[in-house]
Each structure stands twice: as structure tokens, then as C-alpha cells.
C-alpha positions as CSV (number, residue, x, y, z in Angstrom):
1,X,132.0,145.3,121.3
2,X,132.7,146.2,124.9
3,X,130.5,149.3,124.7
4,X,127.8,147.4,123.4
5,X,127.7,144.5,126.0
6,X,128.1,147.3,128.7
7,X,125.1,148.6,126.8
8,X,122.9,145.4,126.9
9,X,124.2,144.6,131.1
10,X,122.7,148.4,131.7
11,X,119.5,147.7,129.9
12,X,119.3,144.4,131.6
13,X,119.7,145.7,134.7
14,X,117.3,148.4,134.4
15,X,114.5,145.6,133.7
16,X,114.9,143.9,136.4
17,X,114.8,146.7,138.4
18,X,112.3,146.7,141.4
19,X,108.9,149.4,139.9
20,X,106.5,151.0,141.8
21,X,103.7,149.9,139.2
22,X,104.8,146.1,139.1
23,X,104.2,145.9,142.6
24,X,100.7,148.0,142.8
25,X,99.4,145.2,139.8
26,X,98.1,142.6,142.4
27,X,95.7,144.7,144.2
28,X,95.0,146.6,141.4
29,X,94.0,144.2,139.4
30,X,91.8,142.1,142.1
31,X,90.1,145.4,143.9
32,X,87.8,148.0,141.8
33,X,88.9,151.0,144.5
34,X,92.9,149.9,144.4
35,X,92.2,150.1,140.2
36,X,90.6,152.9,139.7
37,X,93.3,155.1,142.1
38,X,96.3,153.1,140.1
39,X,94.5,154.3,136.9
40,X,94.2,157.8,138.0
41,X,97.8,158.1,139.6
42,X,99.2,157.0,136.2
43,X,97.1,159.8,134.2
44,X,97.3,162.6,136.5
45,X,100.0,161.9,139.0
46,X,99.9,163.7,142.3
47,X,98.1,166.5,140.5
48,X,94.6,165.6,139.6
49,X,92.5,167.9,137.3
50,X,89.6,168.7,135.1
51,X,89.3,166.3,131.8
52,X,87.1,169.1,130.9
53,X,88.5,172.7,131.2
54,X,92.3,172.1,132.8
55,X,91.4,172.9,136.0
56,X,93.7,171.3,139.5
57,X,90.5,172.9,141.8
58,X,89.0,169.8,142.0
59,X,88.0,167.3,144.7
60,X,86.9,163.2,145.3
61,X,82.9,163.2,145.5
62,X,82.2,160.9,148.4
63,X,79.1,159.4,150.2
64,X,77.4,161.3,152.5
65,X,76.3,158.6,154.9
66,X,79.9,156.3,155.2
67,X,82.3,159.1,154.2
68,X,83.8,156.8,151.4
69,X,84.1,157.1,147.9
70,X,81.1,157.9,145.5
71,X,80.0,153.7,143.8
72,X,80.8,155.7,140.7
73,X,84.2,157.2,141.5
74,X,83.3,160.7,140.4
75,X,85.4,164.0,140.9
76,X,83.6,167.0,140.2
77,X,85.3,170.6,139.3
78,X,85.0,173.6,141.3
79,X,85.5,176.0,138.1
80,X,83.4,174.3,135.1
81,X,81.2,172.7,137.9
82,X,81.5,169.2,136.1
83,X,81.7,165.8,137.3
84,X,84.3,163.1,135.2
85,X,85.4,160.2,136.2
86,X,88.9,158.9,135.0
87,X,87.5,156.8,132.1
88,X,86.6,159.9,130.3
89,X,88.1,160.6,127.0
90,X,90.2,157.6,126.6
91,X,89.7,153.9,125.3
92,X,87.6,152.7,128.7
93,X,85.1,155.2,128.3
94,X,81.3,154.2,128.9
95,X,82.5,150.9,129.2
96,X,80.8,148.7,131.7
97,X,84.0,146.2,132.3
98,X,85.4,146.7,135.8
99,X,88.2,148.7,135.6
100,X,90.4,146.0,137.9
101,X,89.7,143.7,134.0
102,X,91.7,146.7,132.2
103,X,94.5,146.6,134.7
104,X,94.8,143.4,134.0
105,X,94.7,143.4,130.4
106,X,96.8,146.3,130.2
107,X,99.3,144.5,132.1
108,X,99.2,141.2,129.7
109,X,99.3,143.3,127.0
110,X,102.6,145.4,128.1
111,X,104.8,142.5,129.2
112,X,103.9,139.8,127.4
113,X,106.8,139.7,124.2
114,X,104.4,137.6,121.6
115,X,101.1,139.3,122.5
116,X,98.3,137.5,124.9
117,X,95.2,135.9,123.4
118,X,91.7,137.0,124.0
119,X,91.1,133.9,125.5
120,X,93.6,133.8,127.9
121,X,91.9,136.9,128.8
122,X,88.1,135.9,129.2
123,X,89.4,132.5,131.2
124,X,91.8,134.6,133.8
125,X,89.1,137.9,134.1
126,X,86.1,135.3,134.1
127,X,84.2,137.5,132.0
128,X,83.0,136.2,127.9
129,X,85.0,135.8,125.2
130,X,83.3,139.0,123.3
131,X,84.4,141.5,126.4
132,X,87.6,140.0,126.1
133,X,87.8,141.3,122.5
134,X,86.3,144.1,123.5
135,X,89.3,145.0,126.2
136,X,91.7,144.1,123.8
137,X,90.9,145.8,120.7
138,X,90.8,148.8,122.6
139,X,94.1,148.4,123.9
140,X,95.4,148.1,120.8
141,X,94.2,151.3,119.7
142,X,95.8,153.0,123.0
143,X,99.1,151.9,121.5
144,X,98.2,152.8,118.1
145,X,101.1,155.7,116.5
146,X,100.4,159.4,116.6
147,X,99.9,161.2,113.8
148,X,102.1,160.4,110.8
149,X,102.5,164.4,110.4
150,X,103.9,164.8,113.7
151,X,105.6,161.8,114.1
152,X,109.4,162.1,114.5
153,X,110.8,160.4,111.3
154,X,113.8,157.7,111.8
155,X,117.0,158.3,111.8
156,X,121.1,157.0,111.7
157,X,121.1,153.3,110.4
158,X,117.7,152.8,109.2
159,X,117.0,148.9,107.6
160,X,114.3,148.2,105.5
161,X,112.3,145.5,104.2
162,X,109.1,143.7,104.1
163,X,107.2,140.4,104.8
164,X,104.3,139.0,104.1
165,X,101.7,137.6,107.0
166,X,98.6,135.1,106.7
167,X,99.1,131.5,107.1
168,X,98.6,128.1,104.7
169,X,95.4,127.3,102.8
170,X,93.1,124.7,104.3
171,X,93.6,121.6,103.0
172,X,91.3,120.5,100.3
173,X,90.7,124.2,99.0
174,X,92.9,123.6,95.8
175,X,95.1,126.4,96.6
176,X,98.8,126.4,96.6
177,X,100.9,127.3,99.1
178,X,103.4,130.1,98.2
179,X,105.6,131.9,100.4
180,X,107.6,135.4,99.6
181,X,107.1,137.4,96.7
182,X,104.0,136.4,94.7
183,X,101.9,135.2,97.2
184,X,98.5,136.1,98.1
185,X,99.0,136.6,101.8
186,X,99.4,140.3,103.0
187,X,102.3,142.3,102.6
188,X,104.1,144.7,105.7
189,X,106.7,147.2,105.2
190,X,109.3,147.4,108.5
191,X,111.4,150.6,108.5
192,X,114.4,149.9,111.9
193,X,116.2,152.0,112.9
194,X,119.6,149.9,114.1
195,X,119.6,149.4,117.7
196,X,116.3,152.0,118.3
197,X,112.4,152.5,117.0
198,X,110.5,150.6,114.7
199,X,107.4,151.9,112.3
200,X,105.1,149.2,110.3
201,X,102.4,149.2,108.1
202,X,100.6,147.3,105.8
203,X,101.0,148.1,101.9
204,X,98.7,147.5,99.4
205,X,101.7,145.8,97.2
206,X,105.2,145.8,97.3
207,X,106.1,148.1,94.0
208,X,108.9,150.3,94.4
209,X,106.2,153.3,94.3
210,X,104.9,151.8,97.5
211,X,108.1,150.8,99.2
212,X,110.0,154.1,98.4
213,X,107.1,156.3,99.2
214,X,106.8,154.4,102.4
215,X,110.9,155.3,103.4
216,X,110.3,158.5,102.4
217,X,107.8,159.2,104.8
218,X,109.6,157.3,107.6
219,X,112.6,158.2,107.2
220,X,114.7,161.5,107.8
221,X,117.3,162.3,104.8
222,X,119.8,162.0,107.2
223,X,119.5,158.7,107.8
224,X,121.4,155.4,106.0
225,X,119.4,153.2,104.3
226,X,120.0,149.5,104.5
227,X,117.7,146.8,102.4
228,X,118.7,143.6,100.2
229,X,118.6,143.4,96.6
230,X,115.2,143.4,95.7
231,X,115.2,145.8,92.7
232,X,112.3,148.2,93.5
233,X,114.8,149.8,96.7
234,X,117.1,151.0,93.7
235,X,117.6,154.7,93.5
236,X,117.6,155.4,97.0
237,X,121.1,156.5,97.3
238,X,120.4,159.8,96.1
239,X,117.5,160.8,98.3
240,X,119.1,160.1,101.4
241,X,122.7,162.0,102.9
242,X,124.2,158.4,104.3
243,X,123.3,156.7,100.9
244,X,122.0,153.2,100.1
245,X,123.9,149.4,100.4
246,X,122.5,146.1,100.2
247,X,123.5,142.7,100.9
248,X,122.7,140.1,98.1
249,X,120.2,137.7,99.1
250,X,119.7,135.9,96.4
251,X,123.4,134.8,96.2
252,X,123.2,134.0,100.0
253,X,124.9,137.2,101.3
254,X,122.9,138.1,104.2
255,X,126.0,140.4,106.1
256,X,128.6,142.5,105.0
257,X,130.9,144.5,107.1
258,X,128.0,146.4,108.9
259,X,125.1,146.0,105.8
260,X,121.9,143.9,106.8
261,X,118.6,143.6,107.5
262,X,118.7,140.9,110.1
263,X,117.3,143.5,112.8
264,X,114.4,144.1,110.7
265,X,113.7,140.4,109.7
266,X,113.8,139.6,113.7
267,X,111.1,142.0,114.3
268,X,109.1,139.6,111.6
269,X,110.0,136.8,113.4
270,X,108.8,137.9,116.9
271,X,105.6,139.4,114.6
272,X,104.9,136.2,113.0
273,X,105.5,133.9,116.3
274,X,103.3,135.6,118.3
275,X,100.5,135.4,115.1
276,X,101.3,131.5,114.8
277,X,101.6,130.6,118.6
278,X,98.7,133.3,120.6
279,X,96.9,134.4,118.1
280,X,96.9,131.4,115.9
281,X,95.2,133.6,112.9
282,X,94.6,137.2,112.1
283,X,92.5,138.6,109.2
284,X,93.9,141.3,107.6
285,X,90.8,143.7,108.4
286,X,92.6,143.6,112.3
287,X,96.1,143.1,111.4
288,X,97.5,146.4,111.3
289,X,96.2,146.5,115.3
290,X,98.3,143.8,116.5
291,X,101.1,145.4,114.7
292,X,100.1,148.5,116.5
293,X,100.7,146.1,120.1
294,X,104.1,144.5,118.6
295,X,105.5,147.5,118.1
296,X,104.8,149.4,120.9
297,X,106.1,146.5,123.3
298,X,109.1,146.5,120.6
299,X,110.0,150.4,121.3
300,X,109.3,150.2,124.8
301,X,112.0,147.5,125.5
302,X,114.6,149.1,127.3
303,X,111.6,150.1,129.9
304,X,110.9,147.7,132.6
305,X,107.3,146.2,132.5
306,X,105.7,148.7,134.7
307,X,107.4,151.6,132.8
308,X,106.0,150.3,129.6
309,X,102.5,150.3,130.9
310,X,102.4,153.2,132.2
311,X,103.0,154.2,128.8
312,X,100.5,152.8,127.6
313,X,98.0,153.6,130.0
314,X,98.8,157.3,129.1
315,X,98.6,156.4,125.4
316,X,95.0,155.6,126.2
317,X,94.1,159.3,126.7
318,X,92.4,161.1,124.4
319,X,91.4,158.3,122.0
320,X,88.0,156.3,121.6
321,X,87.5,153.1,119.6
322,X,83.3,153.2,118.5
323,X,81.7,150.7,116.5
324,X,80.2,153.7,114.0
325,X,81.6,157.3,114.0
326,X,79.0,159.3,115.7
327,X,77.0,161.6,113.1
């Protein structure tokens, strides 16, 4: 118990911790110049180079007549001979939004715990409620996964289990309200590991076919499993070195020496606040992006607000979000 609250006073401390980025957000996200440098310290660092071939010979284009930056913020390469700017090849790309908007978003997004709401967005950035999405969508997508393939899979104490997401019918549609198993709202599987990273997804049902292929591909055999006692997690023992317990639910056992799910079913809850409370409502064509966002901000954590967006800025490279894939 004592190592664990020395533990929590460490990661508290390093939170509050004074950052370099936190205090750079002001000007950066009120000044286009002050942006775009904070933008391209956080991708390149001290060592700027070519988005096209690699190359560190390159240099600032400037104005001829005043000496100061180019309007467009070019670089150009002395090897491939090619200009960039730091929008290419990630989520900003051809966009037309200042980039002093993105700094801001990107910010909102990073350090707020329950999400921030388009909205809030288009009032604070003055700018319409469709760029708004537009920032925000993309930012999603910056702190979408990597590649399930390459992904490192979870491992030590791992609890699993799963939820289900959409809100009440409208009153006067002559549906009923349900809530857990058997309801038409959409199911997500949560795979924790205790006291480290999270992976979610949406399932198409919650059979054990599903649930179990869904552990297996999450999950390193090393690892413990820990669920309740819903039947279709039966069988697991076997597959995985630290076995399979459960704590009985539907008899009102929620904790048993060390066996629960309550880290797991506190990721829902932060999940499902920040649906009810920012969001308000989420189809399920754009709900596996704001689990993208909560579970980003939930591995990121222990890092101090500028630390996590930094993260994600650097997430943001080397993806694009288009309305139609390009022929």
C-alpha cells in the first residue's frame, strides 16, 4: 500500500510539473508564426529535415524584400530540391484552418479528461461549426492505434469486459428502454491492463467467438486474465500462462482478494460521461473515433498535459483523414 501511494505522489507530482509546451500554448495558439515554429519544433526538434527524401540540408525560404518568413512558411531541400511545409503528410495537410486553430484544438483535445465538444471549439476559434468538426475528426484519427500487427499486445493483470454505449429512445417512439445484455445500443470490448494501457473496440456482438477472439488478439499469453461471470469468457484458463478468475456478479461479488474488473468498468464510466455530458450523442458510424481520443488521453495519464500533446502532435505524422480514398 505504501509503494503504491508513493507511486500515485510521483505521478502527481510529475503532472504538475512546470512544461516547456504548456507555457509555449498562449502564443502559439493566438499567433500563426509562434504556431507554426511550435508545430515544427514538436515534429523535428532542433533538427529539421526533408518530409520527402530524409534529408537535414535544408533551410527557411524567406522574403526577399523584408527578410522574414515566406506567407506560406515553406522550407525547401537542398538534395531533392523540394519545398514542404510542416503540414505535409499528416492530418493538417491541405487544410486551410490556421494552424494557431490546431494548436488549440490539439490542446483541448489532450487535457481535457471527458473530451471537448465541437462547439466549444467553433465558439473559442470563432470559426463554423463544420471546421470545427473538421479539426476535430482529424485529431481523432492522429490518436487513432497503430497497426494491430505491430502493436505490443497487453500484458501482467489484464481485466476484461464490455459495455454497451448509445443513449434512451425518444419518447413517443414506442421503444423500450433496456440497458446491459440484450439491448440494441452498441456493444465495446475493454481489454486493461491493471494499473497500465488500455485497447477498445467495438464488436459486432458479444458471443464468446467475439470476446475471446478479441483477448486473443490483445492479449500476450503471459498475461492473467480477469472478467466476471458472464459465460462466453469460460475456457480462457487454458490459453493463457496466469490463468482465468472471475468475480460473481450476478450474486453481487464485485472483489475478491485481488479479482475485478472495476479498473475496466471505470474506463466506461469516464467513456460514457464524457458521451453524456460533451458530446451529448454519438452515432455509432463515429464512435469508435472518440474511443480512439479516450484512450489515448487514458494511456497518456502519467504525462503532464504538454507531454501528452506532444504525443499527439507526433501521432499526427504520416496519416491523412480524406473524405473518398484517392483512385
Amino acid at each position: 500500500m505504501k509503494d503504491m501511494r508513493d507511486k500515485m505522489s510521483e505521478e502527481k507530482n510529475h503532472n504538475l510539473s512546470k512544461s516547456q509546451t504548456v507555457e509555449a500554448i498562449p502564443l502559439a495558439c493566438s499567433d500563426e508564426l509562434a504556431a507554426v515554429e511550435f508545430f515544427e519544433q514538436r515534429r523535428w526538434g532542433n533538427t529539421p529535415c526533408c518530409v520527402h527524401c530524409g534529408s537535414v540540408a535544408v533551410h527557411k525560404m524567406v522574403d526577399s524584400k523584408t527578410g522574414q518568413r515566406n506567407k506560406r512558411f515553406l522550407w525547401r531541400c537542398h538534395d531533392c530540391k523540394k519545398q514542404y511545409t510542416v503540414r505535409l503528410k499528416t492530418v493538417y495537410e491541405e487544410s486551410r484552418l490556421p494552424m494557431h486553430h490546431w494548436a488549440y484544438a490539439f490542446w483541448r483535445a489532450t487535457s481535457s479528461k471527458k473530451g471537448v465538444a465541437a462547439l466549444e471549439i467553433m465558439r473559442h476559434c470563432q470559426i463554423s461549426y463544420k471546421s470545427a468538426l473538421f479539426l476535430m475528426n482529424r485529431i481523432r484519427f492522429a490518436m487513432a492505434p497503430a497497426n494491430p500487427e505491430v502493436m505490443q499486445k497487453l500484458t501482467g493483470i489484464v481485466e476484461c469486459d464490455e459495455t454497451y454505449v448509445g443513449g434512451k429512445p425518444r419518447p413517443g417512439s414506442g421503444k423500450i428502454h433496456k440497458c446491459g445484455r440484450g439491448t440494441s445500443k452498441t456493444p465495446v470490448f475493454a481489454a486493461v491492463e491493471r494499473g497500465g494501457r488500455i485497447r477498445r473496440r467495438i464488436v459486432t456482438d458479444v458471443s464468446g467467438n467475439t470476446l475471446k477472439a478479441a483477448i486473443r488478439e490483445m492479449v500476450s499469453k503471459e498475461s492473467r486474465i480477469l472478467t466476471d461471470d458472464f459465460q462466453v469468457y469460460r475456457g480462457l484458463g487454458s490459453e493463457f500462462d496466469g490463468g482465468h478468475q472471475w468475480v460473481s456478479h450476478s450474486t453481487g461479488q464485485y472483489v475478491h482478494r485481488d479479482i475485478h474488473t472495476n479498473t475496466a468498468e471505470s474506463s466506461f464510466a469516464i467513456l460514457k460521461r464524457g458521451i453524456t455530458g460533451i458530446y451529448h450523442n454519438v452515432s455509432k458510424k463515429y464512435l469508435h473515433r472518440y474511443i480512439w481520443q479516450f484512450d489515448f488521453v487514458w494511456n497518456g495519464r502519467h504525462l503532464n498535459d504538454g507531454e501528452r500533446m506532444n504525443a499527439a502532435i507526433r501521432s499526427a505524422e504520416g496519416k491523412r483523414l480524406m473524405y473518398k480514398e484517392p483512385f
